[in-house]
N, C-alpha and C positions, 0 to 999 in steps of 0.2 A: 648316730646316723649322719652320712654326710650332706651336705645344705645342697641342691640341685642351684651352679654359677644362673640359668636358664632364668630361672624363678628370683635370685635376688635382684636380675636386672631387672624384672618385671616391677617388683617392689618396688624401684627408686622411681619410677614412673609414679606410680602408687602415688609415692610420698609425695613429688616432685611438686606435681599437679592435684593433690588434695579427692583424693577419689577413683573409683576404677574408672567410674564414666571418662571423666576425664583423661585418664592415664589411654585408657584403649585410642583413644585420636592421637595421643601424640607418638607412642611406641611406631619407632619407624616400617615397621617388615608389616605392619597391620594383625590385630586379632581383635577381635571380638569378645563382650564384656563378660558373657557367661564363662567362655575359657580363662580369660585374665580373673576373673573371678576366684575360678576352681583350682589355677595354679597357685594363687596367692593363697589359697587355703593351705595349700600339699605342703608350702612353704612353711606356712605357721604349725603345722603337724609335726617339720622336720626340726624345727627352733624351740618347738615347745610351749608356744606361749603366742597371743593377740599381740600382732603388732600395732593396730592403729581400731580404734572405735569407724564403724562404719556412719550411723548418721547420729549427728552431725560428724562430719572426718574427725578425729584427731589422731596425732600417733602416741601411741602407751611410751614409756620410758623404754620399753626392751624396742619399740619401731623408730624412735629416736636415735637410739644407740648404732640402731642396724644402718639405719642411713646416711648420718655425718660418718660412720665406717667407709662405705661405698664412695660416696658422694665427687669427692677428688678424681676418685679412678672415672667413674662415668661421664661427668661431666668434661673432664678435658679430654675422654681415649680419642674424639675426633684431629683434635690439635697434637698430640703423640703420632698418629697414625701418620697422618699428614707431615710430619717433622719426617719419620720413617722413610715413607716413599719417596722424600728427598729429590720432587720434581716429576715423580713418573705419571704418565697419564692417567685420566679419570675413564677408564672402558668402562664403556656398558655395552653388554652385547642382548640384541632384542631382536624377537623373531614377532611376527603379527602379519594382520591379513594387508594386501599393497592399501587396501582404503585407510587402514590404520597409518600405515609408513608414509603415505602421498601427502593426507588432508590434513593430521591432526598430530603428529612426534614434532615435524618444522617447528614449530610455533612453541612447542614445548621445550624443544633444543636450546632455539635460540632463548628461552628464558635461565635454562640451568646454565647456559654459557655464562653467563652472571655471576656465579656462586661458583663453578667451575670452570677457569678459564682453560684449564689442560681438557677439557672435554673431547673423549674421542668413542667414535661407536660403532658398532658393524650391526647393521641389520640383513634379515633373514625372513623371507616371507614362503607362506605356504599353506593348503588346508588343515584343519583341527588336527588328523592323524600325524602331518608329517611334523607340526611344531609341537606337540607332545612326543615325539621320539625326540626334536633337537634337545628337549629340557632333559629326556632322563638319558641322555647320550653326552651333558654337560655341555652344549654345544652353545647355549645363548643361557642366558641370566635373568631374562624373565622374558613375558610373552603376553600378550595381548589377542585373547582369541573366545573363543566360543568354550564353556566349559560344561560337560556331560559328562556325569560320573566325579569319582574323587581324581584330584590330582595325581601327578606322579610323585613316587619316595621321593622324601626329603624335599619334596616343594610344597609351600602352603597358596591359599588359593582367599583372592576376595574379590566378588562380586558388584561391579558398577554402574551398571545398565541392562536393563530385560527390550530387546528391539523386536519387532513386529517382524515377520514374512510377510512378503508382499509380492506379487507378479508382475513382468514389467513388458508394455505392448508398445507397440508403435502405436503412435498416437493418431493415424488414420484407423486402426483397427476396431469394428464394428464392436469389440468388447468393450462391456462399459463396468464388467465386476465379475469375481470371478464364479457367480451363482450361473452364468450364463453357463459358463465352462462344465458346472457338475449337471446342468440339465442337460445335456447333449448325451446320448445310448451309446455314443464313441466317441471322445475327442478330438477333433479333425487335426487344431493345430499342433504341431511340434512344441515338447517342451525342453528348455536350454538349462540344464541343471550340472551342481556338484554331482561327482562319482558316488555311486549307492552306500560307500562307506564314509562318504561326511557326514557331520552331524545333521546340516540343514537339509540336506535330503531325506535322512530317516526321519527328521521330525515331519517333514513334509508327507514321505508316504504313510505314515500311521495314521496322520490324519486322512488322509485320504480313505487308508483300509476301511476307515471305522465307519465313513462316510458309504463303504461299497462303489467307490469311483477308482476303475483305473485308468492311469496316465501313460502312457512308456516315454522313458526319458529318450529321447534320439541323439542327442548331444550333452556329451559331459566334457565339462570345462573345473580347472581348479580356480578360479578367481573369480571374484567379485566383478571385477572390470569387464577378461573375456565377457561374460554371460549380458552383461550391457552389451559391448559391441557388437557379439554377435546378435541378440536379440533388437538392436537397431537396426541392422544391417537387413533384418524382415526373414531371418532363418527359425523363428517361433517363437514361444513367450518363455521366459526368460524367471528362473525363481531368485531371489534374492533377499537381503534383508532392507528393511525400513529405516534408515539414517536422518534425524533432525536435521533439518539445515542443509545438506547436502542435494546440491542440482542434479538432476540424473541427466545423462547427455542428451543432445536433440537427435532423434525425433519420440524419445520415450516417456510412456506416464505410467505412474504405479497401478496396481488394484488390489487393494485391502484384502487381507486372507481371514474375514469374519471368526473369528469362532476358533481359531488355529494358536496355539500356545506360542508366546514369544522364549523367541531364544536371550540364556544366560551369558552376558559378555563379562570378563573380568580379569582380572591380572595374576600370572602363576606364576611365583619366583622363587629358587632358591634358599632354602632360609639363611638367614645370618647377613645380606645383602647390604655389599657395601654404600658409604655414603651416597655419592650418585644414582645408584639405581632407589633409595630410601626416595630422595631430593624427585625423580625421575615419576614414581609412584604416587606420590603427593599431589603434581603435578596434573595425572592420570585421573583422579580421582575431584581435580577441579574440574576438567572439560567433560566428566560425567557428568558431573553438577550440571552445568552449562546443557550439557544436549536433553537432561531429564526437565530442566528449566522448558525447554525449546518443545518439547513432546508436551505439556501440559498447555503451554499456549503462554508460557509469560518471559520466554528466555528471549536475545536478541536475534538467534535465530531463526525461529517459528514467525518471529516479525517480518523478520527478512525476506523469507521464504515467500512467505504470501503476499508481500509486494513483487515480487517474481525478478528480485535481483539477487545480486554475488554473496553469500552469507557475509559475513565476517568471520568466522569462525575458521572461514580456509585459512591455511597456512601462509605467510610468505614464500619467498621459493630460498630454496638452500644456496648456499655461496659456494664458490667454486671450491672451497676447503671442506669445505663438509661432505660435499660431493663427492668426494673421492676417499674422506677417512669413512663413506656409508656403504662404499661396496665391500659385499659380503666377501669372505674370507673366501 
């Protein structure tokens, strides 16, 4: 039977790090311990034989053998590659919503710049439907969005943050929650929402359905931002997501959507995903950390926040080079 290359690279993780728990954090493209689990079985199915005792870890003489095998190739293919490329830039191509691309890549850029000085990148912004066709049309590399349903072929999918809907009013407006809104026989105000085929909409009206409250959206906008502006600007209330740390402009304030399911935020990429975008993901998955910190009440956001200053969590602003390797293709 032949040995699945897929599976012995999982292995060396395996070994590497003494465990699957372990292995699953460092494996750069991200999976999850029950798959890294079930593949490293299929492995020892196709080998014939336990490669490593599970607890306490050790590896048997045949997961010994298998690993000082591998070991060389793995551990230097990054320095090979890189000899390879012989100078050529580190593209990453990333699609995500503009809140994603303004407040929170900056900050991350300027850290992989570090580790990557040929750093170069084109982003691509747009609702759920249009950056799930850029990925299965190979058009970006990975993507930073709202996830409903399985991924698209050939990309794998991992989960970061679950964020709240929330409605957003001028902050003269007599509303002070949105219960006001479902006791009303007709809702008077305008609501400023995504087109009926984004995610945060359908999540929005099922709740509603269930609730027996209709809404009609009068204004459909693709962007996070539009549905601020316009909903500052006093054209209605405005649906959107729930952001740690993040100032909503003046003259606007949230109102909690009780009882309403938070939406799945997470990263879809490619598999096989070279270093930078690995480096990139890593990254992605600290200022998760950071904002799930900030939502609980103990990150330095939520601090911030309710002292009613500038997060820290915003970005610096991009320099004039980046600025122009960031316009989309």
């Amino acid at each position: 039977m032949q040995v699945n290359i897929h599976f012995l690279q999982l292995f060396h993780y395996v070994a590497k790090y003494g465990g699957i728990s372990q292995a699953a954090k460092h494996v750069p493209y991200g999976i999850q311990q029950p798959a890294l689990s079930s593949q490293i079985m299929e492995l020892e199915d196709q080998v014939g034989t336990l490669l490593f005792q599970r607890r306490p870890f050790q590896l048997t003489p045949a997961g010994k053998k298998l690993y000082e095998h591998g070991k060389a190739y793995y551990d230097n293919l990054d320095k090979v590659t890189d000899e390879i490329r012989n100078g050529a830039p580190d593209l990453i191509r990333i699609a995500a919503s503009p809140v994603v691309l303004e407040e929170y890549l900056p900050d991350i850029f300027h850290t992989l710049e570090a580790r990557f000085p040929r750093l170069s990148f084109t982003l691509r912004h747009g609702v759920h439907a249009t950056i799930e066709q850029m990925l299965q049309l190979n058009e970006v590399d990975v993507a930073v969005s709202v996830r409903e349903g399985k991924p698209p072929q050939h990309c794998s999918y991992e989960s970061l943050i679950e964020l709240p809907l929330v409605l957003l009013v001028h902050k003269d407006s007599q509303l002070q929650s949105a219960e006001q809104l479902w006791a009303q026989d007709r809702i008077q105000d305008k609501l400023i929402a995504p087109s009926q085929g984004d995610v945060l909409t359908r999540t929005f009206r099922r709740q509603l359905a269930k609730r027996s409250i209709y809404w009609n959206t009068v204004i459909h906008l693709d962007s996070v931002d539009l549905i601020e502006t316009y909903a500052a600007r006093g054209f209605g209330v405005g649906l959107s997501i729930g952001i740690p740390g993040r100032r909503r402009r003046d003259p606007l304030r949230e109102l909690p959507l009780e009882g309403f399911p938070k939406l799945d935020i997470g990263i879809t990429w490619h598999r096989h995903p070279n270093p930078v975008t690995q480096a990139l993901m890593a990254e992605l998955r600290k200022k998760a950390t950071e904002l799930r910190q900030a939502m609980s009440g103990s990150g330095p956001a939520k601090r911030v926040a309710r002292a009613g200053v500038e997060s820290p969590l915003r970005s610096p602003p991009l320099t004039t080079r980046q600025q122009g390797a960031a316009r989309a293709p």
